[in-house]
C-alpha positions in Angstrom: 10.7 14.4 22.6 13.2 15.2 19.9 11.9 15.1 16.3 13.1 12.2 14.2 16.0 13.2 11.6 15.1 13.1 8.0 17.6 11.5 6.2 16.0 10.6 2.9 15.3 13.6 0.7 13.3 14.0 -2.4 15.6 14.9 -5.0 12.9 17.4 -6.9 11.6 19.3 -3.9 13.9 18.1 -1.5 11.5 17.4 1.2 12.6 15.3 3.8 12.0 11.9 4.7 13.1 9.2 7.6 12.0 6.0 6.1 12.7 5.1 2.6 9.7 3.7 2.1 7.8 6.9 2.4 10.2 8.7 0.3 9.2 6.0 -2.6 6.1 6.8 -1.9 6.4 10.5 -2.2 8.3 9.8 -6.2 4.5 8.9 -7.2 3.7 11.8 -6.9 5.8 13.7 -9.0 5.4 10.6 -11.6 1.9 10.9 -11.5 2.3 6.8 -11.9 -1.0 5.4 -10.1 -0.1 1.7 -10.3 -3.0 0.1 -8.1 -6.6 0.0 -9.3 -10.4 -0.7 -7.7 -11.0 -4.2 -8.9 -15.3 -2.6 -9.5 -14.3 0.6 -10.7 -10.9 0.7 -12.3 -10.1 3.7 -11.3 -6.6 4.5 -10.6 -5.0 5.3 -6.8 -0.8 5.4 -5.9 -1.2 3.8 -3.1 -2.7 0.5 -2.5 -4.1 1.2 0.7 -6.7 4.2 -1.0 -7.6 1.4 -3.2 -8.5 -1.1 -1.0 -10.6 1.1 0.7 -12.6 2.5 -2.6 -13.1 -0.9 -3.0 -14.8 -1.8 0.0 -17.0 1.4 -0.3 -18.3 0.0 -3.4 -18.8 -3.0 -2.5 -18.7 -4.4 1.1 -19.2 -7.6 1.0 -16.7 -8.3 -1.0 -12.8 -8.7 -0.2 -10.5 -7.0 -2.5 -8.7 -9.4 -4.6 
């Protein structure tokens, strides 16, 4: 199997990419911006995904809003 080609590349490390969506993903990190938050604890993730889940840690039984 050949390996995907990366066309999208970061333009500060210049790591390679082939979706855009991950290489938007990637910019957070060099922004540091953590836009999505633990609706219990507040406390700050890039992705929504890591959120969700700290959410559900804390608190089960409830659905993350």
């Amino acid at each position: 199997m050949k390996p995907a080609e990366k066309h999208f590349r970061c333009t500060i490390c210049q790591r390679g990419f082939t979706r855009i969506d991950h290489l938007k993903r990637h910019h957070l990190r060099h922004s540091g911006l953590k836009p999505y938050s633990c609706v219990f604890c507040n406390e700050s993730f890039a992705r929504w995904s890591v959120a969700k889940d700290a959410s559900i840690k804390i608190s089960p039984t409830e659905r993350f809003r």
